[in-house]
Structures are given as C-alpha cells and as structure tokens.
C-alpha positions as CSV (number, residue, x, y, z in Angstrom):
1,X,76.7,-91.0,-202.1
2,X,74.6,-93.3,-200.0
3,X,70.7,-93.0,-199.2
4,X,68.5,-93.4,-196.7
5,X,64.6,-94.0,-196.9
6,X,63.1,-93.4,-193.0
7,X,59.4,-94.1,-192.8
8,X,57.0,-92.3,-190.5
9,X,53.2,-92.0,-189.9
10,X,51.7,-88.4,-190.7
11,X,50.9,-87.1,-187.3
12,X,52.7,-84.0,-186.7
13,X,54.9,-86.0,-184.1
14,X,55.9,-88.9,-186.0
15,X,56.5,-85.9,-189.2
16,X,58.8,-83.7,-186.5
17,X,60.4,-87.0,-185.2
18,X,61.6,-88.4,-188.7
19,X,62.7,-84.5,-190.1
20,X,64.6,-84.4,-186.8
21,X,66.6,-87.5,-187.2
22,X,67.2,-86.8,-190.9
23,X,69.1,-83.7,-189.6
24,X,71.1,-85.1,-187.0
25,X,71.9,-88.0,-189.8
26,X,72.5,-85.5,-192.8
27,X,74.9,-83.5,-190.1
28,X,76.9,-86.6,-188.5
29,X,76.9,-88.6,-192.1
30,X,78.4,-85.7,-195.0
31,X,76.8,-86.3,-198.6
32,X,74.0,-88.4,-196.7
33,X,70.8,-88.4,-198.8
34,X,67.6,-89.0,-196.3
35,X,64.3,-89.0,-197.8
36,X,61.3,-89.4,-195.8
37,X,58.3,-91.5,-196.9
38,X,54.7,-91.6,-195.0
C-alpha cells in the first residue's frame, strides 16, 4: 500500500481543494492512502 501526505492551508478553499484531489487520487490510484495535513 503506498501513502500520500498532501498539505493545505485551512481556508475553506484550500480544505475543498486538497479533499478534492485526494478523491480523484484515491479513485485513479486503488489502495492509495492520502491523508491530509494543515
């Protein structure tokens, strides 16, 4: 299993940015653990 650590700011933006691109990772990269860190 491979990770992934993105990093955002906490605006609301930069939070919806980051949980979007986790998705589209987690959906194009199977068993593909994201974790985001502000």
């Amino acid at each position: 299993m491979s990770k992934l650590r993105l990093g955002t700011r906490g605006s609301k933006l930069a939070l919806w940015q980051a949980n979007h691109a986790a998705d589209l990772l987690r959906r194009a990269v199977p068993g593909l653990e994201v974790t985001i860190e502000v």
